[in-house]
N, C-alpha and C positions, 0 to 999 in steps of 0.2 A: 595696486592700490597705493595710493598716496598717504603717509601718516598726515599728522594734524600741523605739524611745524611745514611741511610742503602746501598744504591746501593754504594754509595762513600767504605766504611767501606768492601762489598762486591769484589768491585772493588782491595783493594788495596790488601786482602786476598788472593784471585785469581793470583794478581801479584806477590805476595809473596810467593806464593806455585811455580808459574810458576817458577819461578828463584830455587827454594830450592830442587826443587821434578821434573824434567820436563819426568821421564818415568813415572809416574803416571798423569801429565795430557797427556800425548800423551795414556794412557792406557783408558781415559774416550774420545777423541777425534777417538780411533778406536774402539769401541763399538757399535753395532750396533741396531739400535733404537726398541725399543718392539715391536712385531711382533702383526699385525692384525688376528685375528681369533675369537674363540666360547671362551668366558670367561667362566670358569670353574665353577665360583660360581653360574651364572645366570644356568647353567646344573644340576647343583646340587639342587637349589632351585625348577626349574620344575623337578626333578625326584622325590623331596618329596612331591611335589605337586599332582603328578602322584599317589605315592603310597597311601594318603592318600583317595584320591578320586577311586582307586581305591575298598579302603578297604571298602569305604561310602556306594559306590555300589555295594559292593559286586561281582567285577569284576575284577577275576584273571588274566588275561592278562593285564589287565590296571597297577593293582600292579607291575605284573613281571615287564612291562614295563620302570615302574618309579623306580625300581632298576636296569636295563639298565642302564640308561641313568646316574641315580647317580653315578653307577658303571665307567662309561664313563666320569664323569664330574672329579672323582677321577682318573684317567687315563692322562686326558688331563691336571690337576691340575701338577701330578708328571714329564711328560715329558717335559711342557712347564718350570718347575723349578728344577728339574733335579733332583739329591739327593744330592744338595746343602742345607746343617743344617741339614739333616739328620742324627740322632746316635743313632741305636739301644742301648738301656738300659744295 
């Protein structure tokens, strides 16, 4: 949390940008808020989860399975964030 002397300091920034910059805050005012769905990492951690208990028990489909779904949690990671930072080498 911010005390009072921060949100002031906050405050006058904000107004100071508003005035200096007003297509970049109208550019964070039309943005639209993150979108609800399957969090990438949490797929990713049960796919590894999968393959190893796969491998434990020595059960192939289990394995395949938790490279699915990894495969999938890399999927949904790239289109939720686009190939935004992305540069191949």
């Amino acid at each position: 949390m911010l005390n009072d002397r921060e949100r002031q300091v906050l405050a006058r920034i904000e107004h100071h940008l508003a005035i200096t910059d007003p297509e970049f805050i109208q550019l964070f005012r039309a943005a639209t808020p993150r979108r609800a769905g399957v969090n990438p990492s949490l797929l990713l951690v049960l796919g590894l989860a999968l393959m190893v208990l796969g491998s434990a028990v020595m059960a192939v489909p289990v394995a395949v399975l938790g490279m699915a779904v990894a495969a999938g949690a890399l999927v949904v990671a790239f289109q939720r964030n686009g190939a935004a930072g992305f540069s191949p080498a």
